[in-house]
C-alpha positions as CSV (number, residue, x, y, z in Angstrom):
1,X,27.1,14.6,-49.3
2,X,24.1,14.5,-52.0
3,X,24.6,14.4,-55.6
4,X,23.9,17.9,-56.9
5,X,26.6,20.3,-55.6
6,X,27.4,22.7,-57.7
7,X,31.1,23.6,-57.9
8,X,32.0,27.5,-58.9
9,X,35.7,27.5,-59.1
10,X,36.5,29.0,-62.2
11,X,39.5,27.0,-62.5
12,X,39.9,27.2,-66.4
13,X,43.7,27.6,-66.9
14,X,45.7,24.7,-67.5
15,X,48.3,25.8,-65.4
16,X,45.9,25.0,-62.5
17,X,46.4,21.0,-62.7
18,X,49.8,21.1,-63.3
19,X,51.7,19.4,-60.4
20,X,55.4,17.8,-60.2
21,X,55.7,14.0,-59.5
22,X,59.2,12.4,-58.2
23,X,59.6,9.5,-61.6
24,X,60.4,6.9,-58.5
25,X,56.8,7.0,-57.3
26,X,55.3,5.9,-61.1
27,X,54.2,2.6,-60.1
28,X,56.2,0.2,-63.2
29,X,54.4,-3.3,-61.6
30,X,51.3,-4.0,-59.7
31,X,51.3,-5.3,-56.4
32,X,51.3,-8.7,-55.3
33,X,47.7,-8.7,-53.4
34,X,45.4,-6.1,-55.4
35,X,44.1,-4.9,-52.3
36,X,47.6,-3.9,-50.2
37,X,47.5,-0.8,-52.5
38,X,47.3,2.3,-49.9
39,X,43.6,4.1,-50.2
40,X,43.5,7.8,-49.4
41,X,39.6,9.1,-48.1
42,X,39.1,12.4,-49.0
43,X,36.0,13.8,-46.8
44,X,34.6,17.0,-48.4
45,X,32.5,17.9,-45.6
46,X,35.4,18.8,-43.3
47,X,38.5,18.7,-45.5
48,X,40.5,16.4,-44.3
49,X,42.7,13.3,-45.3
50,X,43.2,9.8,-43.8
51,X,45.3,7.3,-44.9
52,X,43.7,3.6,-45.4
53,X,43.9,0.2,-47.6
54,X,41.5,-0.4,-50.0
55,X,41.4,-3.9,-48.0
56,X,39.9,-1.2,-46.1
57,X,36.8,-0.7,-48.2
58,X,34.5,-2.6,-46.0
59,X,35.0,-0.5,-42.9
60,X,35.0,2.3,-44.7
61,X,31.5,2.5,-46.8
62,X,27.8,2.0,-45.2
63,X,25.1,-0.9,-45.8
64,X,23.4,0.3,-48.6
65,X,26.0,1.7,-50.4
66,X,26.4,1.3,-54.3
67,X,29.4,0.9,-55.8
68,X,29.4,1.3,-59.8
69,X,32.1,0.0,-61.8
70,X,33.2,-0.2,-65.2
71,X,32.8,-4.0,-67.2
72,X,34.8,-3.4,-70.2
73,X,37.5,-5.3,-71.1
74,X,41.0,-4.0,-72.5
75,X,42.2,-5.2,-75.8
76,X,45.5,-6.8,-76.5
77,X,45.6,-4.0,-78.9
78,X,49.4,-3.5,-79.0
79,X,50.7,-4.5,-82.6
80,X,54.5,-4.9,-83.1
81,X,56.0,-5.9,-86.5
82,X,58.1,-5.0,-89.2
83,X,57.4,-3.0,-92.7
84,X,56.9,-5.7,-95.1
85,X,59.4,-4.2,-97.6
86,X,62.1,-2.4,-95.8
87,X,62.4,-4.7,-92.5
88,X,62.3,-1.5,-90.8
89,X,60.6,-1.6,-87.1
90,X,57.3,-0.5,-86.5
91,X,54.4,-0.6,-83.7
92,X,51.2,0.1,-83.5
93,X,48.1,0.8,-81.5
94,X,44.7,-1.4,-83.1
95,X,42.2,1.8,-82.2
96,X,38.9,-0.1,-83.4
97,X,37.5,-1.9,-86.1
98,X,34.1,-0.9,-88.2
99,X,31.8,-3.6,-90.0
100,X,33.4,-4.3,-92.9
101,X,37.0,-5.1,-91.1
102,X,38.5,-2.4,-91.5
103,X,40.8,-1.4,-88.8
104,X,41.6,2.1,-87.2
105,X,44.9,1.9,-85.5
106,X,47.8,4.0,-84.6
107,X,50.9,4.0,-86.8
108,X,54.5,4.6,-85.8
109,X,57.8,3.7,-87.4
110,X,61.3,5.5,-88.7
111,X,60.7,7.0,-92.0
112,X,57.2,7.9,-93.6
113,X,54.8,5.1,-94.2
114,X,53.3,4.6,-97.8
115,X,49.7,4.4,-98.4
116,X,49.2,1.2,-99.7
117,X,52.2,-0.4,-97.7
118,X,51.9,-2.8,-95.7
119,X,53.0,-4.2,-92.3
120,X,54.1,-7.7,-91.3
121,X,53.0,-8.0,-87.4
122,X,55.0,-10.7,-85.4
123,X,53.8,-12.7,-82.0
124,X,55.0,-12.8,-78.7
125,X,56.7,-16.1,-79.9
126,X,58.7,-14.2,-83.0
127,X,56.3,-15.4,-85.5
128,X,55.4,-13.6,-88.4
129,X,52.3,-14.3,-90.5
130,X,49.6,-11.9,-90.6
131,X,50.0,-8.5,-92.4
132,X,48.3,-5.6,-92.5
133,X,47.9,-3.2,-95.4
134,X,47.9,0.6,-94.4
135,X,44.6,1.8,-96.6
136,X,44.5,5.6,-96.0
137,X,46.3,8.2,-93.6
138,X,43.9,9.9,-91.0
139,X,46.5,12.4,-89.4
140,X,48.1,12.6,-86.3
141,X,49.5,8.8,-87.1
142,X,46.1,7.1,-87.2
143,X,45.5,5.0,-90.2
144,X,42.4,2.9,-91.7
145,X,44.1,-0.3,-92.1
146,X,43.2,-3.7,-93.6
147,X,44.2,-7.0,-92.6
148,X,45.2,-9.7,-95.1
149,X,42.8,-12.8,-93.7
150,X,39.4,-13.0,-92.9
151,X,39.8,-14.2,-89.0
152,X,38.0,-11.9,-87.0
153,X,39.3,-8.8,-85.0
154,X,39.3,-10.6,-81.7
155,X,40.8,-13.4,-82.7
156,X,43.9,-11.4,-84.6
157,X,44.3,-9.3,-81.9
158,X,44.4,-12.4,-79.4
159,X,46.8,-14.2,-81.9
160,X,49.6,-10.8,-82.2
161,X,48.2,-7.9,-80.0
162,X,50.3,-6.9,-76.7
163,X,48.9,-5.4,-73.7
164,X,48.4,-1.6,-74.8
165,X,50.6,-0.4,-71.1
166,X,51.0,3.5,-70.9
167,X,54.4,4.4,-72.0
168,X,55.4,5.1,-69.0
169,X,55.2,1.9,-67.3
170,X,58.5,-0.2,-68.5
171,X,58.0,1.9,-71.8
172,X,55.1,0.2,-72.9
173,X,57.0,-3.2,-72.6
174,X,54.8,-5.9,-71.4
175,X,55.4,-8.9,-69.0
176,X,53.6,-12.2,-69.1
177,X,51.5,-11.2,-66.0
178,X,50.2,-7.9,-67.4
179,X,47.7,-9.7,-69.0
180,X,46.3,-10.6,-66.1
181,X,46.8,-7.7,-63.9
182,X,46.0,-5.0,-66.6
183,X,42.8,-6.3,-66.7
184,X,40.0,-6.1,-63.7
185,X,38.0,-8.7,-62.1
186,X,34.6,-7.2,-63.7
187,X,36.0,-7.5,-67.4
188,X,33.1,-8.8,-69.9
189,X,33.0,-6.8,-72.9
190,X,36.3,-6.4,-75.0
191,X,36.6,-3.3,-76.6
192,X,39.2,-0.6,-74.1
193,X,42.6,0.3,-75.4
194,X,43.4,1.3,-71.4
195,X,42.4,0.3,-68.5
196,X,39.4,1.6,-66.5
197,X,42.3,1.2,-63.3
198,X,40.1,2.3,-60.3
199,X,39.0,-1.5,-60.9
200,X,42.1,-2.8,-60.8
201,X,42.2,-2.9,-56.6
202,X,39.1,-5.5,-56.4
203,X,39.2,-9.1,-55.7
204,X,36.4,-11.7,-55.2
205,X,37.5,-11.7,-51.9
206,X,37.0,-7.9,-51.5
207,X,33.7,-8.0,-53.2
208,X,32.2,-10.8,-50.7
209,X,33.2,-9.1,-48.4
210,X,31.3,-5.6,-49.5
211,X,28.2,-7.8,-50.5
212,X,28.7,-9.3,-46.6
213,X,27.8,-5.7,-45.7
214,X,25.1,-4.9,-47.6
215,X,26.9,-3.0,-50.1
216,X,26.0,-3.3,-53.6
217,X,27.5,-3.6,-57.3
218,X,26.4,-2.5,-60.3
219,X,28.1,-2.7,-63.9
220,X,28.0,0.4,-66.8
221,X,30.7,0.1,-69.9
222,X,32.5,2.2,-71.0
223,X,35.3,1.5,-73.6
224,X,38.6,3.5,-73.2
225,X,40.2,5.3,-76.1
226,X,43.6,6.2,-76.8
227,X,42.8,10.1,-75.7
228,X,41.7,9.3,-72.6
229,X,44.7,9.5,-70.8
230,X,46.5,12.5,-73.4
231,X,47.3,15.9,-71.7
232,X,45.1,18.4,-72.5
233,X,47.4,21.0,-74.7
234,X,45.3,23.9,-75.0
235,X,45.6,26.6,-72.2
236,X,42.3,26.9,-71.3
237,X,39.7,24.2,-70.3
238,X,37.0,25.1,-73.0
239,X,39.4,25.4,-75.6
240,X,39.6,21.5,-75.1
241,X,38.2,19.4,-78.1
242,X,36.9,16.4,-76.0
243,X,37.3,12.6,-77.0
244,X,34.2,10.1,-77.7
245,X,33.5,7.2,-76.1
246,X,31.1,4.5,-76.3
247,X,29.2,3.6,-73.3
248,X,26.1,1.9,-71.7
249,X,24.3,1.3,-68.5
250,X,21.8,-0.5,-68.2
251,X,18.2,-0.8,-67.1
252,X,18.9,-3.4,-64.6
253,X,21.8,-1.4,-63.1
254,X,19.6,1.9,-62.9
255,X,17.4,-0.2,-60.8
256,X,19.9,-1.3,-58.3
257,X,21.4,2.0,-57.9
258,X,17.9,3.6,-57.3
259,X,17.2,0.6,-55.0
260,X,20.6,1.6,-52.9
261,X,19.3,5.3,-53.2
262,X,16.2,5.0,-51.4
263,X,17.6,2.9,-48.5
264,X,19.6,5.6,-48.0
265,X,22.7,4.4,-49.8
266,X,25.4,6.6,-51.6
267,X,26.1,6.8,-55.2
268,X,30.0,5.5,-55.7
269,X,31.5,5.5,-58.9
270,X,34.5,3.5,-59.5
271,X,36.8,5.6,-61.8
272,X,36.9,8.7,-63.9
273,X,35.0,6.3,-66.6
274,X,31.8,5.3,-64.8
275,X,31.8,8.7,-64.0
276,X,31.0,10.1,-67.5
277,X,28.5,6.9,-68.0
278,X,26.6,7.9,-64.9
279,X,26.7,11.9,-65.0
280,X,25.7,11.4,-69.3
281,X,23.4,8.7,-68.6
282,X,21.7,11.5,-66.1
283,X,21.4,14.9,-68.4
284,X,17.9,15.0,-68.0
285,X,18.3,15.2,-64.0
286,X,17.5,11.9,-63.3
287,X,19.0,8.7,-64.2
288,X,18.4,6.6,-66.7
289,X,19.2,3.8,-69.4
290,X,21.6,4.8,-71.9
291,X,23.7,3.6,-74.6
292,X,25.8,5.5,-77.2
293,X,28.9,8.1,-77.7
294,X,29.6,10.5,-75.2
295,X,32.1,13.4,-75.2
296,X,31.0,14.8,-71.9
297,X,33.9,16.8,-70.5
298,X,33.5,17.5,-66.6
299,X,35.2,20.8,-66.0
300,X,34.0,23.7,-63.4
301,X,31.8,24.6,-63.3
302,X,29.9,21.5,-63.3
303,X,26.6,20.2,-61.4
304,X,26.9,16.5,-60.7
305,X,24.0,15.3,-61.1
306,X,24.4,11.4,-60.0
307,X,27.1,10.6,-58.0
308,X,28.1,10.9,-54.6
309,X,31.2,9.8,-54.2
310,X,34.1,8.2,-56.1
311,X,37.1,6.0,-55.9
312,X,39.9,7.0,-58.8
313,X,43.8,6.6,-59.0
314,X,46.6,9.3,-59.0
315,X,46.2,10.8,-62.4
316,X,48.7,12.5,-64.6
317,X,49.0,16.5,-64.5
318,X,46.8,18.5,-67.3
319,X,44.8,15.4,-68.3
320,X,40.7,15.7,-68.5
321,X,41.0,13.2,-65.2
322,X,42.8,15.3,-63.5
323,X,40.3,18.2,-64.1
324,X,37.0,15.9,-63.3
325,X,38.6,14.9,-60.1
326,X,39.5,18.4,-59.1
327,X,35.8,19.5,-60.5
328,X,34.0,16.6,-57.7
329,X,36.4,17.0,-54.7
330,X,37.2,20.6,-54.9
331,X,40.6,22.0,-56.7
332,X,42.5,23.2,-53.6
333,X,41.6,20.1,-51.4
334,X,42.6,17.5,-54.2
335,X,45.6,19.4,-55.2
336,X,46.3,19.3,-51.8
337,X,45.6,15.6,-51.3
338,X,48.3,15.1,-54.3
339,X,50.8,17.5,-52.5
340,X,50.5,14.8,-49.6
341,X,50.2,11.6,-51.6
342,X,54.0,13.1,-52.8
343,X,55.0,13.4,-49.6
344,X,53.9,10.1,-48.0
345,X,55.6,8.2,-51.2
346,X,52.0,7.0,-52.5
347,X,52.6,4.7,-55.8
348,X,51.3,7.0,-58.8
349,X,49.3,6.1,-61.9
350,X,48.0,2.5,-63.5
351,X,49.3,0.3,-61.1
352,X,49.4,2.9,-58.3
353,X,47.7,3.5,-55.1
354,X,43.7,5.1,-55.2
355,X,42.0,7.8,-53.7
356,X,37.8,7.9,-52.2
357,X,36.5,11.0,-51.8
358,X,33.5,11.3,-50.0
């Protein structure tokens, strides 16, 4: 199907992308081979549903396909510690930092936190030397914090930061291989708090085996933020205050997908993320470099202007994903597809089975 369609449901209520998902089929640890996870193809043309691998990827797509994917890499932005005075427990999210080394992060603990207190943040191996100083509250539980050495961000992070899992695999409670699985095989540029988990199903393997084809790659970032993945709690779509994100695509990858374009190739995005790269990168109507902040929010009715298709994961009910899915594939044929990804026990969320509609 070309890029272009315009969709004119005027599914606005939040109601609408509500569904209910069985706990059993949240997905708490990835599987052994990436590519075993179960691949659902969505064809809009004719509405209907077939149940694949993504191992199945190659017999799936056409020479001259292009596949975009997102390149940033998550964070080990998950802080624990203790409050330096109290011993009391406390956790936190490192959000990002700005020039001057000051951190952004999100703050949570038993009792109130003091401006001016600060936190003593312990390592995997029960360690304890670093501290941060909480500078100034920024509401909601995010703070301006500063740390108490001149080590850079990375390196600090690397040093004391756990992988930021969504609470609701294991609780947030990492195991040694999440930092490897939490992270996908395209991964260059730190800077994601999440994430981008429609990547998470590729191998090198996989990927010779698309290039074999005649299928292409290209890369765009985009670096995930905590909101991201927060349910929208407003009851209607436009009602919705939107999250930034900071994003790029380059001019060498705009050349490869218009190369794939005028062999005839389709327009793939891999993930809700490269999504908003591509479809911000092309507000003029055609596409082009960009870099910058975008807090495009894809609700209906929406004309997609560059893709074609797109490979995502199960996302939670009443989140912005949820909506942008329903907004490309069509509201009662994906909350269809999710009706039948219940029913045939599909693994949900981060480490969860994936969807391609087409």
């Amino acid at each position: 199907m070309a890029a272009g369609r315009l969709y004119s449901q005027a599914m606005s209520d939040l109601k609408d992308y509500d569904y209910t998902l069985p706990r059993k089929l949240i997905a708490q640890h990835p599987l052994a081979h990436r590519t075993d996870a179960r691949l659902m193809v969505i064809r809009r043309d004719d509405a209907t549903i077939e149940h694949h691998y993504v191992r199945d990827l190659p017999a799936i797509l056409r020479a001259d396909d292009c596949l975009v994917v997102n390149n940033t890499k998550v964070l080990p932005a998950r802080l624990v510690g203790r409050r330096t005075a109290t011993g009391g427990h406390w956790e936190g999210l490192f959000l990002e930092a700005d020039e001057l080394g000051c951190w952004k992060i999100l703050s949570k603990s038993r009792g109130k936190i003091q401006q001016g207190e600060t936190v003593t943040l312990v390592r995997n191996d029960g360690q304890d030397d670093a501290e941060l100083t909480l500078v100034q509250p920024l509401g909601g539980g995010r703070w301006v914090a500063r740390p108490r050495c001149a080590n850079p961000t990375i390196d600090l992070l690397r040093q004391f930061g756990r992988v930021p899992l969504p609470h609701y695999i294991r609780g947030g409670s990492m195991v040694p291989d999440d930092r490897q699985r939490y992270q996908t095989v395209f991964a260059r540029h730190d800077g994601s708090v999440a994430a981008p988990t429609a990547g998470l199903h590729f191998t090198d393997s996989l990927l010779e085996a698309l290039a074999d084809d005649g299928i292409s790659i290209a890369d765009v970032t985009l670096h995930v933020g905590l909101d991201t993945f927060r349910p929208i709690t407003t009851d209607r779509l436009e009602d919705h205050q939107m999250h930034s994100e900071c994003g790029e695509i380059a001019a060498a990858a705009v050349a490869r997908i218009q190369n794939a374009r005028a062999a005839g190739g389709r327009l793939i995005a891999v993930g809700t993320t490269s999504v908003r790269v591509l479809e911000t990168a092309s507000r003029s109507g055609e596409l082009d470099s960009w870099s910058g902040n975008t807090e495009l929010f894809i609700k209906p009715p929406y004309k997609f202007r560059a893709i074609d298709a797109l490979m995502t994961n199960f996302h939670m009910p009443c989140t912005t994903l949820l909506v942008l899915v329903c907004c490309f594939g069509g509201h009662k044929l994906i909350m269809d597809a999710y009706d039948e990804a219940v029913q045939e026990a599909y693994r949900f969320y981060s480490y969860g089975d994936a969807m391609l509609i087409l």
